[in-house]
C-alpha positions in Angstrom: 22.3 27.4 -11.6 23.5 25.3 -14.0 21.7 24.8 -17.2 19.6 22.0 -17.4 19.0 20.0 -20.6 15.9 19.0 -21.7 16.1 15.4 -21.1 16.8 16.8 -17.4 20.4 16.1 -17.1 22.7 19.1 -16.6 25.3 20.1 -19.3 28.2 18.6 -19.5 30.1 20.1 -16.4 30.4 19.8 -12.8 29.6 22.3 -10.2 33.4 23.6 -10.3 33.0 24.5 -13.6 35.1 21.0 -15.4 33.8 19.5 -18.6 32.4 16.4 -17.9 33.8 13.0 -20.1 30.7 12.4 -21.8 31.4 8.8 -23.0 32.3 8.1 -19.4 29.1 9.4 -17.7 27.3 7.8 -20.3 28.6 4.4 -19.1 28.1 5.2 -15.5 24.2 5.8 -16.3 23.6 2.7 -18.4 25.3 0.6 -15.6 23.2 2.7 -12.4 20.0 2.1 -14.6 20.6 -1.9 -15.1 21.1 -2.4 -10.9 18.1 -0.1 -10.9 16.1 -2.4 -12.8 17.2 -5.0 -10.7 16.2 -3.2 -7.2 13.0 -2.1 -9.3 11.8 -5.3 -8.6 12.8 -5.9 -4.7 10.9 -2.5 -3.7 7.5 -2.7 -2.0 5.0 -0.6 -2.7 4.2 0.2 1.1 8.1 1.9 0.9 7.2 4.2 -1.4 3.6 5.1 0.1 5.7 5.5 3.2 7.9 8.2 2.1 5.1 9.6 -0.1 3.6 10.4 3.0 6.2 11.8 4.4 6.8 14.3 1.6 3.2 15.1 1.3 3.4 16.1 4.9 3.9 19.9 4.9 5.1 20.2 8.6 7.9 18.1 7.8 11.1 20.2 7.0 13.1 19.2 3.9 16.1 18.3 6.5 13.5 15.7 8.3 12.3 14.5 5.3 15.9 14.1 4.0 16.9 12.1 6.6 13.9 9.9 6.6 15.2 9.5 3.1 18.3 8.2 4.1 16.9 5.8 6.4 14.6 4.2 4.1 17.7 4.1 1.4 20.0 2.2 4.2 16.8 -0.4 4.8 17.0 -1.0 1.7 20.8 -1.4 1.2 20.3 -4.3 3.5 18.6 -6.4 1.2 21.5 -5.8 -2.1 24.0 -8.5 -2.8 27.2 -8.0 -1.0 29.4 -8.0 -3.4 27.9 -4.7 -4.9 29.7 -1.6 -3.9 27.3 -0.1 -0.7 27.8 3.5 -2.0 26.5 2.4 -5.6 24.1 0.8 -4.3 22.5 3.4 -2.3 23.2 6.0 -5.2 20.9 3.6 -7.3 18.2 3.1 -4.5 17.8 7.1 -3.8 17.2 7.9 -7.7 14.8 4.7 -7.8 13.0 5.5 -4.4 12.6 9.1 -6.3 11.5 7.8 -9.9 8.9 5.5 -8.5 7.9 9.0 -5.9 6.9 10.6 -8.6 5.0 8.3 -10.8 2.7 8.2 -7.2 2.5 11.5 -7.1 4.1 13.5 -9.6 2.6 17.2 -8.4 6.1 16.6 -6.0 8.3 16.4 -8.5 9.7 19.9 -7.2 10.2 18.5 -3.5 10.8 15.6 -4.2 13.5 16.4 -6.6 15.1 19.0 -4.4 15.4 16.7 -1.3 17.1 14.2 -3.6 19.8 16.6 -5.1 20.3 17.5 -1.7 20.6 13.9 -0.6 22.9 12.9 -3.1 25.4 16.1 -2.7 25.6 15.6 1.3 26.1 11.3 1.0 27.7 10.7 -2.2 29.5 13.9 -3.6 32.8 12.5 -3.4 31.6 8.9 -5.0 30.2 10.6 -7.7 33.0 12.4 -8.4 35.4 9.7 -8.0 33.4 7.4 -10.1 33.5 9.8 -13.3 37.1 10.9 -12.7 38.1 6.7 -12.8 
């Protein structure tokens, strides 16, 4: 829909058609990517071969497999540091779940990708864009 750069972020603008600050998303990345490499370190590898599975499972629809997504991502949430925002937190866990997805298997980059755009519109649309409007 929207065009995609080829770094794999999306121009600067949001679905309703409004520039994006780009100094401000900038900031919002580098800070998601250093509690990322925090959680990095906390996630199993039997987590990820768990939901591997489940994508890999073609008799699975992408609404089962979303929600199974969900469920591992508020596991996981459990284990974070209290005084971390719970809505950040899962918004780093679902892109990290889906990063280390796809170095495991990355034919389901397309899937996986999907479920997790889908994931993040339906749980943290309003975060997100409350967080860049701030």
């Amino acid at each position: 829909d929207d065009e995609i750069q080829t770094d794999g972020n999306r121009s600067g603008h949001f679905q309703n058609g409004e520039p994006a600050n780009e100094d401000v998303i900038r900031i919002i990345a580098a800070q998601l990517a250093e509690i990322g490499d925090q959680f990095d370190r906390e996630i199993q590898g039997r987590v990820v071969n768990d939901i591997v599975q489940h994508f890999l499972n073609e008799n699975l629809s992408r609404e089962e497999i979303t929600q199974h997504l969900s469920r591992v991502v508020r596991e996981l949430t459990q284990s974070i540091p209290s005084d971390m925002e719970q809505e950040k937190a899962m918004l780093v866990l679902a892109m990290l779940l889906t990063k280390k997805i796809l170095n495991t298997v990355p034919s389901l980059l397309h899937r996986v990708f999907n479920t997790t755009v889908n994931y993040m519109n339906q749980q943290f649309h309003n975060y997100i864009v409350e967080m860049v409007s701030a």
